[in-house]
N, C-alpha and C positions, 0 to 999 in steps of 0.2 A: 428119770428126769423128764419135765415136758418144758417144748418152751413155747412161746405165746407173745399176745400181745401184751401191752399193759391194764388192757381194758378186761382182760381175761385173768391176768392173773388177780387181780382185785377182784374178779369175781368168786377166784378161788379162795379167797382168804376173810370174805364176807362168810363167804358156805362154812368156812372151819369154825370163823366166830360163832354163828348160828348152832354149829352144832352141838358146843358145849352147853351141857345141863346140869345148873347149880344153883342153888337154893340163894344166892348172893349175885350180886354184880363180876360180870364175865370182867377178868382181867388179862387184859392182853399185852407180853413184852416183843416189843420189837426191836431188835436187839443188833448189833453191828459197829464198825469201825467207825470213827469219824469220818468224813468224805463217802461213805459208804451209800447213803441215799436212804438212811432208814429215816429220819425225820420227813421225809417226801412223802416218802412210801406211808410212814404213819399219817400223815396229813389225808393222803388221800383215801384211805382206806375211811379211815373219819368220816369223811364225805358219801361215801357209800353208803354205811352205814346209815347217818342220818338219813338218806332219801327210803332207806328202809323202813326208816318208821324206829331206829333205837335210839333211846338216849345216851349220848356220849359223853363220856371226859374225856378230856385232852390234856394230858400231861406230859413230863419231861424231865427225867434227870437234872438238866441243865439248872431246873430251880430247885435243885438241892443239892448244890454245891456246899462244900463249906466257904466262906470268907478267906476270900485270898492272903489274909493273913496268916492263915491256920492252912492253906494248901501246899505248903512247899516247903515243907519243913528236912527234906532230901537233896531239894533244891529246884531250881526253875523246869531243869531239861531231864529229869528224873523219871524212869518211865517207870521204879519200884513207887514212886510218889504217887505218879497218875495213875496206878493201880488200888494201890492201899488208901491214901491219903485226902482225894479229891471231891468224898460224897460221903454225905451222911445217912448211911444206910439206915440206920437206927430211927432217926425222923420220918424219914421215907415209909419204913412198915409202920411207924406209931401213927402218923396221921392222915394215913392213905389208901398204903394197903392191906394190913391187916381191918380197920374200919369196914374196906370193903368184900373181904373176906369173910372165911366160917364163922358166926357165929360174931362178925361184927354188927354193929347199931349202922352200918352206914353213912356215919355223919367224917365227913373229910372235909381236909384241904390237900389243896393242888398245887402245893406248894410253902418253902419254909425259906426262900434264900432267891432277892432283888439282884438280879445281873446289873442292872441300870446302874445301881447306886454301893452297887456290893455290899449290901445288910442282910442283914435275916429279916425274915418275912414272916409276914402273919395275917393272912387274909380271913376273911370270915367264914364258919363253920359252914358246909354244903349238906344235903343229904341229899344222897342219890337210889334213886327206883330201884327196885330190887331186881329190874333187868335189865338198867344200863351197863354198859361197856364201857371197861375203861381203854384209852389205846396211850400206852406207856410209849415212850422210845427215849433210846441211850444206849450207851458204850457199858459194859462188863453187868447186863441185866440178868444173866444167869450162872452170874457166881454164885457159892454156898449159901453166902446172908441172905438171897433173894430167890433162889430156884424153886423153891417150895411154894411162894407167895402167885404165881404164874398160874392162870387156867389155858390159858393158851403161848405159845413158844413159838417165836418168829423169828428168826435171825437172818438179816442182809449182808449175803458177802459180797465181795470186792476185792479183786486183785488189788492187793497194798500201792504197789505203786501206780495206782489208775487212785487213789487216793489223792496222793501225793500230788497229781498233779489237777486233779479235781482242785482240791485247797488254794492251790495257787492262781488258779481261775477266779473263786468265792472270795479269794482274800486281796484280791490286787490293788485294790482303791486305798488298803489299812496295814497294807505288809508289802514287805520285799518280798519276792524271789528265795527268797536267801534264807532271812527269817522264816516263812513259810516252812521252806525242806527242812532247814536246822529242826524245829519241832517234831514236822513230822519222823525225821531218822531216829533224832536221840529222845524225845520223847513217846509219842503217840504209837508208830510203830512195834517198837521193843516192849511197850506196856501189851498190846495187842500180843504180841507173843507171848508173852507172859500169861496172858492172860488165859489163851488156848493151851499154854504146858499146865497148868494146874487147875483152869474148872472144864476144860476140854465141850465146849458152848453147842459147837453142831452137834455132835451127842445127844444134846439135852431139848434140843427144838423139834418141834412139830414139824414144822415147815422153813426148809432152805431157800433163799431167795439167791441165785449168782445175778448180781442189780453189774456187770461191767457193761452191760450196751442196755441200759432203761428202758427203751422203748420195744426192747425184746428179749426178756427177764426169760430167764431158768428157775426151776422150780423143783422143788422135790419133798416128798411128803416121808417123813421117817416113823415107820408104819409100829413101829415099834416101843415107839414114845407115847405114851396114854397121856390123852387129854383129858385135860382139867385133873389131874392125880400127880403122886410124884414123879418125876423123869425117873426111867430106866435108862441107863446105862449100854450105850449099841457100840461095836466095835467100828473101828476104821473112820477116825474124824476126819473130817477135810482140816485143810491146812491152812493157815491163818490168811486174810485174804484183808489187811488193814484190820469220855470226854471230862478232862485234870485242864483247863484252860492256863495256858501262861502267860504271865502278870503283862509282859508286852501284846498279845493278844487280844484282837478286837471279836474270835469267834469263841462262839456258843460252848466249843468245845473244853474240856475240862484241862 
């Protein structure tokens, strides 16, 4: 493990983008709990990037939810819901990343599904340079349906309950106290678990981010895991460390 600033670890994780070689657009998950700080952490890596001189997308889980009407069919505080239920994984490869994949044309959208108004989305067809990056982030981005789709493997952990109370800091102007934890324990949580008992995530990452003190990140490279290939399989996961948004919910989160 190294730890760093955060000026450094971004610089570590530009080097990793750079250093994938594929014939297609670098696709990058960044992957982690809600409260976790991976949507940060993506943001700024983005930024990096751009002053490099690469073309980005910037995309998000979040816009490819399904329709809250079709989210909850387990129920509101479901954490088998917020796992199985909450994303359209299916739209996601058809118009995004398989496109920018092997042996795709390139031509995407960044998106299928308006938070704003809760509709499905359909924004106009993009095509992207056959060396831009893409920089992905969301919650359960190296489960089955999607681990193959990944040239690069990024996951932000987080002790769960530094989540927990992260949430309730981002969400106080829109939530109780109250409501906040209720989410997070019987939903978000126990999805996260779930989540690590059956696609077992740090595993399958390149690079481990421990984000509990941001401005002096941990870091670890799993030298074991080839980039831009299929993930291998490494012994000894870390342990779950913390997005199905519900219907009372003002966040991003699924």
């Amino acid at each position: 493990m190294v730890q760093g600033t955060r000026d450094e670890l971004l610089v570590r994780l530009a080097e990793a983008v750079g250093s994938v070689t594929v014939a297609h657009p670098t696709r990058v998950a960044v992957d982690g709990a809600p409260a976790a700080g991976k949507t940060t952490l993506a943001d700024e890596l983005a930024v990096v990037l751009r002053q490099q001189g690469r073309d980005v997308i910037r995309a998000t889980i979040d816009d490819f939810l399904f329709p809250r009407a079709q989210r909850y069919p387990r129920g509101e505080y479901s954490a088998e819901g917020c796992y199985h239920d909450a994303h359209d994984h299916e739209a996601l490869n058809r118009v995004l990343l398989d496109p920018l994949g092997p042996g795709g044309d390139r031509r995407f959208q960044s998106a299928v599904y308006d938070r704003t108004v809760d509709a499905a989305l359909s924004p106009p067809v993009a095509t992207a340079p056959a060396d831009a990056v893409l920089v992905f982030d969301g919650v359960f981005l190296l489960r089955p349906e999607l681990i193959d789709r990944w040239d690069l493997r990024i996951f932000v952990s987080t002790a769960l309950e530094k989540t927990v109370e992260r949430a309730v800091t981002r969400e106080q102007r829109v939530s109780t106290r109250a409501d906040v934890e209720r989410r997070w324990r019987e939903r978000y949580i126990p999805s996260q678990q779930l989540y690590f008992a059956t696609a077992r995530p740090t595993q399958h990452a390149n690079i481990v981010v421990h984000n509990d003190e941001p401005q002096r990140p941990v870091w670890e490279t799993n030298a074991t895991v080839a980039v831009d290939e299929g993930a291998t399989p490494m012994g000894g996961a870390s342990a779950p460390r913390a997005s199905c948004m519900s219907p009372s919910s003002s966040s991003s989160s699924p």
